[in-house]
C-alpha positions as CSV (number, residue, x, y, z in Angstrom):
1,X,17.4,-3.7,14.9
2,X,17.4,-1.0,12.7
3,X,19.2,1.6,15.0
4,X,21.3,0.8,18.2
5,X,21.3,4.6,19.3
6,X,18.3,4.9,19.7
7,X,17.6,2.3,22.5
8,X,21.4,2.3,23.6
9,X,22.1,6.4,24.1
10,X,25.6,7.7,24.4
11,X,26.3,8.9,27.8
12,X,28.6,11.9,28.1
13,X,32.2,9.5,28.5
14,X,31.1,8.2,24.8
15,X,30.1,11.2,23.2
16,X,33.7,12.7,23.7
17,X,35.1,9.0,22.9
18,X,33.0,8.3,19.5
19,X,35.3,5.3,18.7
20,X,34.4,3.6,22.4
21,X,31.3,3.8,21.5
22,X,31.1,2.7,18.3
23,X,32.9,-0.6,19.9
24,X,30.2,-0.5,22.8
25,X,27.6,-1.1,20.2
26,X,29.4,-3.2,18.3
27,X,29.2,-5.7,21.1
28,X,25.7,-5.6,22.1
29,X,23.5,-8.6,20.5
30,X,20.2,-8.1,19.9
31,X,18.9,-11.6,19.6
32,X,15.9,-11.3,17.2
33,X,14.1,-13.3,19.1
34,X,10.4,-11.3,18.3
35,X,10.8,-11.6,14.9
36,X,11.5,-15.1,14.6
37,X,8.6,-15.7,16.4
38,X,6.6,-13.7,14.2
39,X,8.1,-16.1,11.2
40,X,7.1,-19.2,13.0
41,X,3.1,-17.8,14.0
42,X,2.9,-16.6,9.8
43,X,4.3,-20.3,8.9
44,X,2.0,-21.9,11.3
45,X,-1.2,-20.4,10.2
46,X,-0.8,-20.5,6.8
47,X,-0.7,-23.8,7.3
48,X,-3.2,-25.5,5.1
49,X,-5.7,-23.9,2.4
50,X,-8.9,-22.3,2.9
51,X,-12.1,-22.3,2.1
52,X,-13.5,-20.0,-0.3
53,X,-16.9,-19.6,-1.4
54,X,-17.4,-17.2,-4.4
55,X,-20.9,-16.7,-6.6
56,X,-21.4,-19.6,-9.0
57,X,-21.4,-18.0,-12.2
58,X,-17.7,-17.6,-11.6
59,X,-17.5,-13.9,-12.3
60,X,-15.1,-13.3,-9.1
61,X,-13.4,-16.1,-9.6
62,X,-10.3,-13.7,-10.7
63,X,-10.2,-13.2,-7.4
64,X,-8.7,-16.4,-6.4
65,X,-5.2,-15.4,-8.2
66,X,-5.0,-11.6,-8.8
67,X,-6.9,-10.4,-5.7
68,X,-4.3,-7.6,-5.1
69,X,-2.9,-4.7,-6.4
70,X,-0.1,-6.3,-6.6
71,X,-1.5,-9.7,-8.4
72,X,-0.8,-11.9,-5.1
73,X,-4.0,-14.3,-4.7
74,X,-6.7,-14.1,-1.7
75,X,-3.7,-16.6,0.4
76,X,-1.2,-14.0,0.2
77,X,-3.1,-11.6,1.2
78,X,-4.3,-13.3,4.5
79,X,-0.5,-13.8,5.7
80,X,-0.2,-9.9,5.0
81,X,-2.9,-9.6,7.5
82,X,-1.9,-12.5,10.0
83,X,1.5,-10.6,9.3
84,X,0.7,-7.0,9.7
85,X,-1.2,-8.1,13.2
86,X,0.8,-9.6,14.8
87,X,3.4,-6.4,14.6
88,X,1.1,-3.7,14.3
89,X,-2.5,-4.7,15.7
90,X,-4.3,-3.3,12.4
91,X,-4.6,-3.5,8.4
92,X,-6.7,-1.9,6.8
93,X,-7.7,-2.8,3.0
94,X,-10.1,-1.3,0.3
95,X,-11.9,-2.2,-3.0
96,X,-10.9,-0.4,-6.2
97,X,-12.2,-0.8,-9.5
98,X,-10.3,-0.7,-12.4
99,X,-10.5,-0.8,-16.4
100,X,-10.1,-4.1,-16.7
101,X,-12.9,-6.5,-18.1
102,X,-10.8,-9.8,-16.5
103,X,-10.3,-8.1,-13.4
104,X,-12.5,-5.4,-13.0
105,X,-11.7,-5.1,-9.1
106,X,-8.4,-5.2,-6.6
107,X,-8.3,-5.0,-3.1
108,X,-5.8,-2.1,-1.7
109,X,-3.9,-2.5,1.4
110,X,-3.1,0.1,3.8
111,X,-0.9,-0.3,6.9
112,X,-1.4,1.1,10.2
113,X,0.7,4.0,10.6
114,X,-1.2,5.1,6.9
115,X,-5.3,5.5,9.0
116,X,-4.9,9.0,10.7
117,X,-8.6,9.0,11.6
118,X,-12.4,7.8,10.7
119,X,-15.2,9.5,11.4
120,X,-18.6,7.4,12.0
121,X,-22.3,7.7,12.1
122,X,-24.8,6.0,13.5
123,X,-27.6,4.7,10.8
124,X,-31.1,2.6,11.2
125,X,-30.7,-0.4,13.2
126,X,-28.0,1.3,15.9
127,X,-25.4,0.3,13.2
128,X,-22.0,2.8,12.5
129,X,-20.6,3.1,9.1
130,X,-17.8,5.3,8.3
131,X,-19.1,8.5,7.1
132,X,-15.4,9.7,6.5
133,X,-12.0,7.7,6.5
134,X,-8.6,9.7,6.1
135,X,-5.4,8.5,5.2
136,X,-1.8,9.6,5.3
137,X,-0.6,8.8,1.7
138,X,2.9,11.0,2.3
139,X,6.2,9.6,0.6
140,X,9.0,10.3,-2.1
141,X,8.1,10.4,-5.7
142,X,10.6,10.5,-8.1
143,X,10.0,14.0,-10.0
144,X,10.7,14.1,-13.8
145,X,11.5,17.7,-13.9
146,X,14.1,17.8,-10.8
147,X,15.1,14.2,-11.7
148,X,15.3,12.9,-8.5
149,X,13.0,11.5,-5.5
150,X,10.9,14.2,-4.0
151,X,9.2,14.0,-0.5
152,X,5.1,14.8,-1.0
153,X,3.1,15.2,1.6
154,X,-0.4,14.2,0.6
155,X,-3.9,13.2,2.4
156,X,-6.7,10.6,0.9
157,X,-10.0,11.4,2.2
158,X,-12.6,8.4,1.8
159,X,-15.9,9.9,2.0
160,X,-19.3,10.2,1.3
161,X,-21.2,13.5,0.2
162,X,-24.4,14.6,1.2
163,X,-25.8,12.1,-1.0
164,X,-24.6,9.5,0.8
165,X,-22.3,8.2,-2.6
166,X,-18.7,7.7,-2.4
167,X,-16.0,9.6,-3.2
168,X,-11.6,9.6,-2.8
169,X,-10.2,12.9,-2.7
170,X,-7.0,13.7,-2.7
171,X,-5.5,16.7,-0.7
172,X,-2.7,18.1,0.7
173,X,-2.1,19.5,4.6
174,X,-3.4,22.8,4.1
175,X,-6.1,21.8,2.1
176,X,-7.3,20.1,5.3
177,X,-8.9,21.4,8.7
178,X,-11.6,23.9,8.4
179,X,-11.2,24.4,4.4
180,X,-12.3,20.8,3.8
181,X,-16.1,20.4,3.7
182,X,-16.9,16.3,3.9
183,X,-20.9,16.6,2.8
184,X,-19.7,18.8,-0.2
185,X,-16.0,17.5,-1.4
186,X,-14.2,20.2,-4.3
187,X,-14.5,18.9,-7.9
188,X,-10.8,16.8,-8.0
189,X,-13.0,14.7,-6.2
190,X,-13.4,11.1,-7.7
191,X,-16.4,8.9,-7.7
192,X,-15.3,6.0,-8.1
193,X,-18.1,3.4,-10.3
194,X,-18.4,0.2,-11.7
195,X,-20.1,-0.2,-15.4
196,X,-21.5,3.6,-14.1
197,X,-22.8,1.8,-10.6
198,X,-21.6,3.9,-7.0
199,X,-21.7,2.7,-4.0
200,X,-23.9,4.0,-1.3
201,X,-21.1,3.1,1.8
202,X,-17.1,3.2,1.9
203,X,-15.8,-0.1,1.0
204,X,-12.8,-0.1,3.6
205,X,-12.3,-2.7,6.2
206,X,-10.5,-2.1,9.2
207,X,-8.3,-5.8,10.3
208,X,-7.6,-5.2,13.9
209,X,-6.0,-7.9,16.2
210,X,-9.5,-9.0,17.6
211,X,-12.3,-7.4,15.1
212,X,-13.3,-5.3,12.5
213,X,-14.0,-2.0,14.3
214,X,-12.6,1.0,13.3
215,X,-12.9,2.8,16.7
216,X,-10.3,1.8,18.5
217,X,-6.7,0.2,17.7
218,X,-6.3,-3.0,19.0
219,X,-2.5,-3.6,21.3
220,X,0.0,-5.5,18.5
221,X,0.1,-8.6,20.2
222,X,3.8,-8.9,20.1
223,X,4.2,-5.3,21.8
224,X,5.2,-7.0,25.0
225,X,7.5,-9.1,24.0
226,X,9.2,-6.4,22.0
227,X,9.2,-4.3,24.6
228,X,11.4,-7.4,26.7
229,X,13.4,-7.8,24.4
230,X,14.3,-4.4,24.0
231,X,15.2,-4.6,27.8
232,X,17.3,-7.6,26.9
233,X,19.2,-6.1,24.5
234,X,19.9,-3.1,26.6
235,X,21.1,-5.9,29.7
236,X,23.3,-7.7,27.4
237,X,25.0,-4.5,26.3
238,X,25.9,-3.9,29.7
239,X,26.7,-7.1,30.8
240,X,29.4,-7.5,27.2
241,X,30.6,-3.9,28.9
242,X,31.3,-5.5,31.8
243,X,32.1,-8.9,30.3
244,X,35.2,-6.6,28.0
245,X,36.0,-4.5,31.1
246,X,36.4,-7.6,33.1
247,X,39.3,-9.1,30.5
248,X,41.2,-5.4,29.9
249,X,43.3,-4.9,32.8
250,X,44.7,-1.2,33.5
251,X,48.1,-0.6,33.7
252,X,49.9,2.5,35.3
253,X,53.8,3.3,36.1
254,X,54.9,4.7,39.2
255,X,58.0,6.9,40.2
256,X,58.6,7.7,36.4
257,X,60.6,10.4,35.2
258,X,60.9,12.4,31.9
259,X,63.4,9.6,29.9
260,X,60.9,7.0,30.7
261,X,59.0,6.6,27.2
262,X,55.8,4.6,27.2
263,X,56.2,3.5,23.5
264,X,58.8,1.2,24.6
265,X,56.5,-0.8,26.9
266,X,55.7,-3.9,25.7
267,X,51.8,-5.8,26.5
268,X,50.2,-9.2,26.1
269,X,51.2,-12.9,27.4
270,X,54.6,-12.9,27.8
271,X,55.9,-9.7,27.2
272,X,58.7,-8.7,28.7
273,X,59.8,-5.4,29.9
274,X,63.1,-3.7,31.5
275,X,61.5,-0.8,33.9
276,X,64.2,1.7,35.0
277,X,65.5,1.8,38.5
278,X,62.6,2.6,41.5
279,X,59.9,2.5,38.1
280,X,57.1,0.6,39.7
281,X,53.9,-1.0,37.8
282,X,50.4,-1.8,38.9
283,X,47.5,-3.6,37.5
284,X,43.6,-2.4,38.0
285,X,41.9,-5.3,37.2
286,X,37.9,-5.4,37.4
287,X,36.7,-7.8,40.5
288,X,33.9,-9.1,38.5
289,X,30.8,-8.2,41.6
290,X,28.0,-7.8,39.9
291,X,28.0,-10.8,36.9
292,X,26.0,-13.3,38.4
293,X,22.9,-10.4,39.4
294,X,23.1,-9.4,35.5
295,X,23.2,-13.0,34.5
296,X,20.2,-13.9,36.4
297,X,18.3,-11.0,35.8
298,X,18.8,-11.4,32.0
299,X,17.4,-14.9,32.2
300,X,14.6,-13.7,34.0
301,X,13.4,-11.5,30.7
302,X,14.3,-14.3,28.4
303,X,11.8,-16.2,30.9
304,X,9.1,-13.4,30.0
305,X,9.9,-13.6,26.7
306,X,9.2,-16.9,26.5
307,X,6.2,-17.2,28.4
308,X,4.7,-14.2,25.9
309,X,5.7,-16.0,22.8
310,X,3.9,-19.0,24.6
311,X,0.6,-16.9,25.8
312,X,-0.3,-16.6,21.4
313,X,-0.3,-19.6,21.1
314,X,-2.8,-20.2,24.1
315,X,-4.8,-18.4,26.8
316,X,-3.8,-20.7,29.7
317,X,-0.9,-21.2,32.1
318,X,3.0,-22.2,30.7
319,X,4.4,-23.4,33.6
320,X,7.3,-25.9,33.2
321,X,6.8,-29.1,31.5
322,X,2.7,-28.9,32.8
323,X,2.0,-26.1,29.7
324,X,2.8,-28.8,27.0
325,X,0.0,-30.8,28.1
326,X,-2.6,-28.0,27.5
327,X,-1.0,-26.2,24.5
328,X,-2.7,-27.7,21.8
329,X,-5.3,-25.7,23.1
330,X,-5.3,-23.1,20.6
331,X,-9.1,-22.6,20.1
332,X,-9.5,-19.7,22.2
333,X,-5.9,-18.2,21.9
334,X,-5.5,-15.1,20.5
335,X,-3.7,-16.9,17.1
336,X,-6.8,-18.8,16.1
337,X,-8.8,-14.8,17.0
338,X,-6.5,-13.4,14.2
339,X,-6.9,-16.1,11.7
340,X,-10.6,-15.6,12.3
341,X,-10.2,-11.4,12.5
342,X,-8.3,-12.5,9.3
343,X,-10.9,-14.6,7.4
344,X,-13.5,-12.0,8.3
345,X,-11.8,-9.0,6.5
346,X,-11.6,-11.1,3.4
347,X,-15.2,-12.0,3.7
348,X,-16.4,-8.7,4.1
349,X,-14.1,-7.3,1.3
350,X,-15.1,-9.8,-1.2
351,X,-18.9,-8.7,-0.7
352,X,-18.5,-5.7,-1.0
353,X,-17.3,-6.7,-4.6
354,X,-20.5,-8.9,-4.9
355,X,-22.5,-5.8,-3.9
356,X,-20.8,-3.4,-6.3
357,X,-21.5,-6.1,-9.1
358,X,-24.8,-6.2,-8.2
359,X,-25.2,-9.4,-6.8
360,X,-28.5,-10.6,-4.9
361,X,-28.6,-10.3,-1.0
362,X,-28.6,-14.1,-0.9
363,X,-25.7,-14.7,-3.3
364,X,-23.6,-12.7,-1.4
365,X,-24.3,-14.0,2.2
366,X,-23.4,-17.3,1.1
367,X,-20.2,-15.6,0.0
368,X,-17.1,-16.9,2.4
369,X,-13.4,-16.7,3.3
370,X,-12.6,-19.4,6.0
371,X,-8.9,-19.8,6.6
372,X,-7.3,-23.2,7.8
373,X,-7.2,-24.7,11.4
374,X,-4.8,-26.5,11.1
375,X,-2.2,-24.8,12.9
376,X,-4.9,-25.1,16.1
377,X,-4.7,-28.9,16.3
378,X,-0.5,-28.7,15.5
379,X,1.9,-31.3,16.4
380,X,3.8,-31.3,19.7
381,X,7.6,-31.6,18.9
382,X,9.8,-33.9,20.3
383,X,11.1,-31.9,23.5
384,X,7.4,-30.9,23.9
385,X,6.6,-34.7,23.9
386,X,9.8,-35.1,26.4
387,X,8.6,-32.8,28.3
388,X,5.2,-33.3,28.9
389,X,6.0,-37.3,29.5
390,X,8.1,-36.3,32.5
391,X,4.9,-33.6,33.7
392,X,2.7,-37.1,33.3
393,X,5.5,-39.3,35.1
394,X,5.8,-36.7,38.2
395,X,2.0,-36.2,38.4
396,X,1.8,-32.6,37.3
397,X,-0.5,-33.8,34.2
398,X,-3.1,-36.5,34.9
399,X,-3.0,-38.1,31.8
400,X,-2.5,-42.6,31.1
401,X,0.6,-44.0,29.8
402,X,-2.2,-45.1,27.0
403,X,-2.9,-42.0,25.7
404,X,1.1,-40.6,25.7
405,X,1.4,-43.7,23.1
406,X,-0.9,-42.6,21.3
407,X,0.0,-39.5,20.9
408,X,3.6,-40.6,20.2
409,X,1.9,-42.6,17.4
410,X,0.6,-39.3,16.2
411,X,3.4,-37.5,16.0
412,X,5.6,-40.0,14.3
413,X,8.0,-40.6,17.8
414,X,6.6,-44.7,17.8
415,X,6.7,-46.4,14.5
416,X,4.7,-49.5,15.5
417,X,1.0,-50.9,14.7
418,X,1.0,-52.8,18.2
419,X,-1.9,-52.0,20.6
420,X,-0.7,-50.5,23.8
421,X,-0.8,-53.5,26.1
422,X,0.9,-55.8,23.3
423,X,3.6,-52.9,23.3
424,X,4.1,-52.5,26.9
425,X,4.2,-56.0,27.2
426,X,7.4,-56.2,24.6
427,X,8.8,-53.1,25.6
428,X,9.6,-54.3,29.4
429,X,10.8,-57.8,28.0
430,X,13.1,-56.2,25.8
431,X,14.4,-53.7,28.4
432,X,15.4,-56.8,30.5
433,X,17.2,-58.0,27.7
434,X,19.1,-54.9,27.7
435,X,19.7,-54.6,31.1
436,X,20.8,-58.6,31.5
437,X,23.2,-57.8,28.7
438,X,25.1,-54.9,30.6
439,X,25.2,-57.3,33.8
440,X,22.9,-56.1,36.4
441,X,19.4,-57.3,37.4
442,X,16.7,-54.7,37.4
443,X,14.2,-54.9,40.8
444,X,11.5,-53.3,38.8
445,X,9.8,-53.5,35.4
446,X,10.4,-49.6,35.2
447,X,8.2,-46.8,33.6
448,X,7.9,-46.6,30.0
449,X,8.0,-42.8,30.6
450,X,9.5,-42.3,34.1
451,X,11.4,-38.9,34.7
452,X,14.4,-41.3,36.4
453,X,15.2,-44.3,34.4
454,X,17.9,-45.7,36.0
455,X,16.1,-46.7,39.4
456,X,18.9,-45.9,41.4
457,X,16.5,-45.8,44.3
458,X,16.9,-49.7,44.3
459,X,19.4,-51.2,46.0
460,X,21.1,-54.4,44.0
461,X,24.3,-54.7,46.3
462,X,22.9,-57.7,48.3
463,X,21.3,-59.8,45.2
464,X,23.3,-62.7,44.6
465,X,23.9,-63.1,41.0
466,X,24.7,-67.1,39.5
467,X,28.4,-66.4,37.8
468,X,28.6,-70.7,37.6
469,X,30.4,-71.3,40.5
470,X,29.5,-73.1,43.2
């Protein structure tokens, strides 16, 4: 967390005592936990490679390692989006040409907080296109005359005149408002062209968290959970408050006089101290109420932490040990919508290269960025596997012993070529074996994947065992 003030405020005890609350701070955890979810979902769906169609001729094939401004390849630029998504609920990204005959285009990237606003109209065919995009390009550039970083305030207006070609503009504050005509831009306008070819639309694409409109901002997906854990974090920095108060006891001398000097008194496990006659001493010690209501209602936001961080991965109910049987699920979750939102964005920005270029209507509809599914049919892990074989053995998931055997074959958990009934068959003759060995008789062949294993629901008091005496 970047700043503990801000969701931790002083009250007015700690703004007299600065160094109190320096050490309140100090002792507040924020666990991270949002973020490291966010590394695992940008792990899991770059998992695998896509598929990417370009134009035979193999004139964008440049595209496939310096797609970028930055001269990261079409992958790299799809976890920026995943990425960007996930935390923000939008990235936007634009084609630029440039001067070079090996890479004539780049795609730009813009993140959310850069889109201040987008004007549309409606053309033939009841379809919007962005008659005007305007972004916030404000930051510190370093100033050769002064030396140092300056902060500029600056505007880019994406736009298209009243001959419908497009133009970038840059302004600064003042310069927009009522002064800034969009149909008839002021001469630092820039049309930018390829080979002397404009376009006729502005080549930006909007990459929300469920599609590619620009008229609305999708909700970041991980807002809720970073809104609990920002709840968490201000619990647990009451409950180490507590926790610290709890284990500092409060000392405090009665009947003292002016010769009694406090600097001679003496604290920690077994100091010792001689107290003048009638001195008296007291402890305050905290009585702990209160710890086991903050405890409880701290795991209750982990709980909705968890079952957020769950709800990405799929649109259906996390409940105990039942979710894992239904979590595979992930073709309708809202991961697999932003891989897809994801794959889209590319798709469109890579034909509007194809159209710039000049490419044929057909040549560029065949033109395609599909990102890897993997991630939708991933591997339970071994506590899932655990868990969801005790959801099966309790009833909660109808599912056959067959098919967890299976799936334990899948994922690497059973490292035998055995069919199921030639396993289940060895499996109970070697668990006798094992139980014979440690010197009881079991009444049952068990459960390959029962919740209780140790049938203590049997009684074996009363079966006579055959020690060789007679």
């Amino acid at each position: 967390i970047k700043s503990k003030e801000t969701y931790l405020p002083p009250n007015q005890w700690q703004q007299e005592h600065p160094d109190e609350y320096a050490a309140y701070l100090q002792r507040a955890l924020f666990y991270s936990m949002t973020t490291y979810a966010m590394r695992i979902y940008e792990g899991l769906t770059m998992s695998g490679f896509p598929e990417i169609i370009l134009p035979a001729d193999g004139k964008m094939d440049f595209l496939h390692r310096w797609a970028t401004v930055h001269k990261r390849d079409l992958h790299t630029l799809q976890a920026n989006l995943n990425r960007e998504q996930l935390a923000h609920g939008l990235r936007c990204m634009l084609v630029e040409p440039q001067n070079n005959a090996d890479r004539p285009f780049f795609i730009q990237e813009f993140g959310a907080n850069m889109l201040l606003r987008a004007h549309f109209t409606v053309s033939q065919g009841s379809e919007s296109k962005a008659k005007m995009v305007l972004l916030d390009e404000s930051g510190f550039r370093f100033d050769t005359t002064l030396k140092k970083d300056i902060y500029q305030p600056r505007l880019l207006v994406l736009g298209l005149d009243k001959n419908d070609e497009y133009y970038q503009c840059e302004i600064d504050l003042e310069g927009w408002g009522d002064k800034f005509d969009i149909d008839n831009p002021p001469e630092t306008a820039v049309y930018p062209d390829y080979r002397g070819k404009r376009l006729n639309f502005i080549p930006f694409t909007w990459c929300g968290a469920s599609s590619l409109s620009g008229c609305a901002l999708d909700i970041p997906p991980l807002l809720d959970m970073a809104d609990c854990e920002i709840k968490l974090f201000q619990l647990d920095a009451q409950y180490s408050q507590h926790l610290f108060q709890s284990s500092q006891e409060t000392v405090f001398f009665t009947n003292t006089d002016r010769n009694f000097n406090m600097a001679d008194i003496r604290y920690g496990c077994g100091a010792q101290n001689k107290l003048p006659k009638d001195v008296d001493v007291k402890v305050i010690a905290n009585n702990g109420i209160g710890f086991d209501a903050q405890k409880n209602y701290m795991e209750s936001i982990m709980s909705q932490i968890e079952l957020r961080r769950m709800s990405i991965m799929s649109s259906k109910s996390h409940q105990s040990g039942t979710a894992v049987g239904i979590v595979q699920n992930a073709q309708t979750a809202p991961l697999r919508t932003i891989v897809d939102t994801s794959g889209d964005a590319i798709t469109e920005q890579l034909r509007y290269i194809a159209t710039w270029m000049g490419y044929g209507a057909n040549d560029i509809a065949r033109i395609a960025y599909t990102p890897s599914k993997d991630f939708a049919n991933a591997d339970n892990n071994l506590s899932e596997f655990v868990s969801l074989c005790q959801s099966v053995a309790d009833g909660s998931v109808p599912m056959l012993e067959e098919d967890l055997y299976r799936k334990a074959k899948e994922n690497g958990y059973v490292n035998s070529k055995m069919e199921w009934k030639d396993f289940k068959r060895k499996w109970r003759l070697e668990k006798l074996e094992r139980q014979e060995s440690l010197g009881f008789i079991p009444q049952s062949n068990g459960n390959l994947f029962s919740k209780n294993s140790d049938n203590t629901d049997n009684k074996t008091d009363d079966v006579p065992v055959d020690d060789g005496k007679k």
